[in-house]
N, C-alpha and C positions, 0 to 999 in steps of 0.2 A: 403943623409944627408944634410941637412942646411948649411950654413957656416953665422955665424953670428957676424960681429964684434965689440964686447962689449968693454965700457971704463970700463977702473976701476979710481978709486979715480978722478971719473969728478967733477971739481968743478960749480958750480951754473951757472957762465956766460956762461960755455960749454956747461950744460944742455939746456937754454935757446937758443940757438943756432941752437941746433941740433933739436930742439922739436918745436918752432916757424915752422924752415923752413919744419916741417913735416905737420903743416901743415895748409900751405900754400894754400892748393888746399881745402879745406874747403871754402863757402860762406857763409859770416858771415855781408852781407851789412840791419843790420834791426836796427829798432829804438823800444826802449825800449814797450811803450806799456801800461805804467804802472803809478801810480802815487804811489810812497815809499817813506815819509819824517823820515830822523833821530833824528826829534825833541831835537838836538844837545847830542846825547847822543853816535853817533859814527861815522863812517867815510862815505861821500859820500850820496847822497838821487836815487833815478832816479823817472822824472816829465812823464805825460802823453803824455807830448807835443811831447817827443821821446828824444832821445839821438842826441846831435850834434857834428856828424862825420867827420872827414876827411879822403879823398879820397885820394888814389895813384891814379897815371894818367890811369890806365887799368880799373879804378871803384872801387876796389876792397876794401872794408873798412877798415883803420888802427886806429878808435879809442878805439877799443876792447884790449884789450891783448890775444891776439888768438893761444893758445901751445894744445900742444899734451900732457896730461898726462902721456906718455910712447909712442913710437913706435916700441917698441915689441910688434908682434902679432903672433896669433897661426892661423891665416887666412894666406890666397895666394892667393889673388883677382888680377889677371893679371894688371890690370890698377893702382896700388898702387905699389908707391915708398915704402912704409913699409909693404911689404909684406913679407912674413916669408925665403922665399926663396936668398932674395936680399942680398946682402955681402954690407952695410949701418953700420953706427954707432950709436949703440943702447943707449937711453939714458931713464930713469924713472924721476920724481920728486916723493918729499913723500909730504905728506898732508899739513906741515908746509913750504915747499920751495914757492910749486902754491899761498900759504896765503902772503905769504913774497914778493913773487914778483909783485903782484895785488897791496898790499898794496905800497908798492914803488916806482911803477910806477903812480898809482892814486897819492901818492902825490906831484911827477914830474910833475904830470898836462898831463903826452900824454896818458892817456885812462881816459875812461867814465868808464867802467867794464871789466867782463873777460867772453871769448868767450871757452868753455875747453871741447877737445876734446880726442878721445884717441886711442891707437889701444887698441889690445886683450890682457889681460895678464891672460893666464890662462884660465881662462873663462870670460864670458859674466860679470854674477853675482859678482863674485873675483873684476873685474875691476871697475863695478859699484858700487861696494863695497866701493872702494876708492874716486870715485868720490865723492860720496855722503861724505866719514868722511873729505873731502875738504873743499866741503861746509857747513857743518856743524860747522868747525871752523871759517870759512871764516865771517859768518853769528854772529856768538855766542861765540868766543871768540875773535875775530878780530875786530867784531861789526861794518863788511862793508856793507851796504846799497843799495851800485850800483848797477847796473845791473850784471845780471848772465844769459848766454844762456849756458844750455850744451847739449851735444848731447847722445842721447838715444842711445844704444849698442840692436839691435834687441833678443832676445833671454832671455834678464836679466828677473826676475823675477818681475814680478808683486807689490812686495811689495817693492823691492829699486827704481823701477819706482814711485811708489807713494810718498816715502819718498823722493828720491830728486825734485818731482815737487814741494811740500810745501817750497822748499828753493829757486829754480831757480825762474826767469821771463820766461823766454824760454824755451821749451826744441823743438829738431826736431832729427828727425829717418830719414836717410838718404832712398833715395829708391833705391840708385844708379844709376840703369838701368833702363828702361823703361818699360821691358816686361819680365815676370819667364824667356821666354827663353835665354835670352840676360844676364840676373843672373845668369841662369843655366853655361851657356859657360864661362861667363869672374868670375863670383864668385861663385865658387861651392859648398861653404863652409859656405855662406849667402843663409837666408831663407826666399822669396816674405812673408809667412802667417806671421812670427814671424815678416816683419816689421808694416803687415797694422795690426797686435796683437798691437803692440807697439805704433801706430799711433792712433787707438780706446781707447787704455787708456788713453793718453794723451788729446784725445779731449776730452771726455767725464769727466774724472774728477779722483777724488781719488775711490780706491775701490780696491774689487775681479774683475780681468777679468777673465772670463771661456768663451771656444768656445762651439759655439754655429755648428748647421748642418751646413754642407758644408762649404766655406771657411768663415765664417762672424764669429763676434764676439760681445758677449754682454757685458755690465760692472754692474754689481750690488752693490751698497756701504754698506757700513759691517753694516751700522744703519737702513736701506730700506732708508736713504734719503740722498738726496744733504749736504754735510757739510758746513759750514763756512768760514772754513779755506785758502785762497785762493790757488787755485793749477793751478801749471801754469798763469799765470795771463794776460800775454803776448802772449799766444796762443803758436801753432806751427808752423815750418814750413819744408821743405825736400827738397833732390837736387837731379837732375839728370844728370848724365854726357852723354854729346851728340856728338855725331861723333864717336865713338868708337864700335856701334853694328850700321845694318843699317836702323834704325827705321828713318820715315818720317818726317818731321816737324807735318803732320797730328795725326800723332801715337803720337806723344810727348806733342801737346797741346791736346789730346781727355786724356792722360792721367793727366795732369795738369789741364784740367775743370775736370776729375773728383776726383781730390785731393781736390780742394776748395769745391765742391758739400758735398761730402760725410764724408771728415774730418773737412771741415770747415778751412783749411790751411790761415794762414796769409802770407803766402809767399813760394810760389816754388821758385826755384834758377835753375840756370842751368850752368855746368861747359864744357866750352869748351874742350874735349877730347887732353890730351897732352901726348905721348905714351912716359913716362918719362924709361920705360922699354923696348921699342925696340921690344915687341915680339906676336903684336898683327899685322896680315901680311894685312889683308886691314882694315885701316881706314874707316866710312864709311863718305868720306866729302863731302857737300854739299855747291855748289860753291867755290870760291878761295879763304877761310879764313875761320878756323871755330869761330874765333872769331865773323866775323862777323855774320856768325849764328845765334852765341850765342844773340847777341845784335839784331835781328830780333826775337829770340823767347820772351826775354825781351820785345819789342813795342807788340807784339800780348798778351802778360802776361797782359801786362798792361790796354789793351784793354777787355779783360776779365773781370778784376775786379772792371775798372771802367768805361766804357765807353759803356755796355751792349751789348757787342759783344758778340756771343756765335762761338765755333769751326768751327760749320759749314757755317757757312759764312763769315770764312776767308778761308778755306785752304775743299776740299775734296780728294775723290778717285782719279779726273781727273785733280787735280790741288794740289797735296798733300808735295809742299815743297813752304816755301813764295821766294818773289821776292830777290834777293839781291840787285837789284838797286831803288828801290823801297821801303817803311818802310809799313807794312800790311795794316794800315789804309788810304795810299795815294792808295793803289795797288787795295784794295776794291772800293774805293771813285772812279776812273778810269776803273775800272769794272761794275759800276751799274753808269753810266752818266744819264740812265734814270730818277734817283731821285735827280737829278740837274738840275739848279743850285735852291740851296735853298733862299728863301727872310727872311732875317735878322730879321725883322720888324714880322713874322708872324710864324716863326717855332717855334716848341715846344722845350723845351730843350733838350729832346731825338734825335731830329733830330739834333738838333744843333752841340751837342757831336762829330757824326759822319761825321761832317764837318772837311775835313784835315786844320791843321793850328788852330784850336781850341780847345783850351783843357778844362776842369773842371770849373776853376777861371773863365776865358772868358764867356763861355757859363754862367755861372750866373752872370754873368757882364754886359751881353747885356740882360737878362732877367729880371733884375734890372732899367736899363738905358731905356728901353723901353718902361719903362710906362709912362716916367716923357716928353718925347720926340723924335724926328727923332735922327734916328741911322745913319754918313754918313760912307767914309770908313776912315776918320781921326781919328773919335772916336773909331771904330775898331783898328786903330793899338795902341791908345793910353789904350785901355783895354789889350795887347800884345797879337792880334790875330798875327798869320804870316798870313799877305796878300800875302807872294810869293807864299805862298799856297792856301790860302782861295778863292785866288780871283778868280781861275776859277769854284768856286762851287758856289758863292754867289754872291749876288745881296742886293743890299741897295735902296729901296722904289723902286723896278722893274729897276733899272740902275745896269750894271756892269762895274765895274773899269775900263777895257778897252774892246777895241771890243774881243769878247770871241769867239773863236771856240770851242764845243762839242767834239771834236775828241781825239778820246783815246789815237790813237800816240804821237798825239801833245803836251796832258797835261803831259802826259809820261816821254818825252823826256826832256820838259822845265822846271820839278817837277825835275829831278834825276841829271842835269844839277847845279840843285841850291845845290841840296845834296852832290858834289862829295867831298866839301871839307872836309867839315863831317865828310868821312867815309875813309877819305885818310889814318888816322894814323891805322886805324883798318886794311883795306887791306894790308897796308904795314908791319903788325904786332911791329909796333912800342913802342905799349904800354904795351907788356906782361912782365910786371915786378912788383911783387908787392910788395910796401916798408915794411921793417920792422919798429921794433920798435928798433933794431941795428941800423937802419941808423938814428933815430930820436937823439937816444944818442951820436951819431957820429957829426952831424949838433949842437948838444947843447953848 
């Protein structure tokens, strides 16, 4: 039997409380996505441009209002502080409270929208139930504008899935874990098909989903055609929690290119493994920090999506977890010296990309600046290449910044030398704390 310890007569601030700090392990760092004006007729708009966030010192995003609709759940997923087993203090909001405190804190000015997550009440359906009559008023009798991400409960129905993407900007179905098996063992009680079910309708649009052979799924819309209506607007995205099953660096981004591939995802997340339970007996950690991990699967994410790297050539079979003293794209860039050093003056912008020390802005900074005239390494740093990095890859009109050695060692050592300070607060785990919106009202 459970032992579950319920309030009674909580009032609001206690709810908020106990429901924020649930959850807290939720990653909620995205920008809106969307352009939604109130044409002054109610509260809040959210612009294309994104939403502008602030950060707690760990990354972690606090412009959202980020609670938990309940953390009563009828799951027992090992890695979960609200798991049904856990002797926690259980708290709900109703429909009108989540409206109440959005709206009040929007106009305190410390959130952009509301980030609303939940455990199990009941079932799937039940909970998403409530979700959706949230937003509903949130939307249409509240008349808030802002953004809204919520998050998909795998299992719910088909048709409250549909209904609340016509309300939300966001929505994202958690994957949890990496592989059936690693879900099988740590959540036995969540179902791999019911999430990539739920991730298929969300990209795809409104409609009927019905499965299709074998594990895939189609979506057919109840008219034969695409609707109007915007659903989802803002796309999806899902998170996986890392160090806690022993899956690879390699396992983990071959699973995250194929999230973007095939859902089309605006953002994987990845949550450092924190055993807030005590009862999973080996961690699986990889080097002395999994935050830092976490923050190397980030640079290789990123790489991914914009910098035209693909899995396999950052990470395989015989190299299958990234450097930690090393960021993936310095690690590769020091691994293939053969396609250095690059001339400024004559690379393409693909090659450019892949030069350490240069990012996006840069690279069409100098593919701009290049036609008009000579590129030296002045103008490079004043486009904000990092030369501490760049410069053992690059050459400006066939001259390098200084005398350059090829040697892997060498760019190794004096590349990870510049980075230690970096990455000082991460190893030391200095930064794992992340602000509420209690402390903002505390500070006010």
């Amino acid at each position: 039997m459970r032992n579950i310890n319920i309030q009674q007569n909580m009032d609001l601030s206690e709810k908020l409380k106990i429901l924020t700090d649930g959850a807290k392990y939720d990653v909620a760092c995205t920008s809106s996505g969307v352009d939604r004006s109130n044409k002054g007729k109610g509260m809040g708009d959210a612009h294309a441009c994104g939403i502008c966030h602030t950060f707690a010192s760990d990354g972690r995003c606090v412009s959202l209002l980020k609670i938990l609709y309940t953390n009563e759940c009828i799951y027992d997923c090992k890695y979960c502080i609200n798991r049904k087993s856990n002797d926690v203090p259980r708290a709900s909001f109703t429909p009108n409270e989540v409206c109440k405190l959005t709206m009040e804190f929007y106009r305190r000015n410390y959130i952009e929208g509301l980030f609303l997550s939940s455990g199990i009440l009941k079932s799937p359906d039940f909970t998403m139930g409530l979700v959706y009559e949230t937003l509903w008023k949130l939307r249409n009798e509240y008349h808030f504008f802002g953004y809204i991400h919520v998050k998909a409960i795998p299992g719910a129905s088909p048709e409250i899935i549909e209904k609340i993407g016509f309300l939300a900007d966001r929505m994202s179905t958690n994957l949890e874990l990496p592989t059936k098996e690693s879900l099988k063992e740590l959540a036995p009680n969540k179902s791999h098909k019911n999430m990539l079910m739920s991730m298929k309708q969300i990209q795809i649009g409104s409609g009927n989903l019905i499965p299709s052979s074998g594990d895939g799924y189609s979506l057919i819309t109840k008219t034969g055609r695409k609707k109007q209506s915007k659903f989802v607007p803002a796309g999806q995205s899902t998170q996986m929690i890392i160090g806690a099953t022993p899956e690879t660096d390699y396992q983990l981004m071959s699973v995250t290119e194929y999230m973007y591939k095939q859902f089309k995802m605006k953002r994987v997340f990845y949550s450092a493994f924190v055993d807030v339970n005590h009862n999973i007996d080996a961690p699986a950690l990889v080097g002395p920090n999994p935050l830092l991990r976490e923050h190397r699967l980030y640079q290789a994410d990123w790489l991914l999506r914009f910098y035209g790297f693909n899995v396999k050539e950052l990470l395989n079979e015989n190299h299958p977890n990234f450097n930690v003293v090393l960021d993936p794209k310095c690690d590769w860039a020091v691994n293939h010296l053969e396609l250095f050093p690059v001339e400024i003056m004559r690379a393409d912008y693909y090659t450019l990309l892949r030069v350490p020390g240069l990012g996006v802005k840069s690279a069409r900074r100098i593919m701009s600046a290049r036609r008009y005239g000579v590129i030296d390494f002045d103008s490079l740093k004043r486009m904000g290449v990092v030369l501490k990095r760049a410069a053992y890859f690059i050459t400006c009109n066939g001259k390098t910044m200084f005398p350059l050695r090829l040697d892997k060692d060498f760019i190794a050592r004096s590349i990870a030398a510049d980075d230690r300070k970096q990455l000082f607060s991460i190893e030391e785990d200095t930064t794992y704390r992340q602000m509420t919106l209690l402390d903002l009202e505390a500070k006010a």
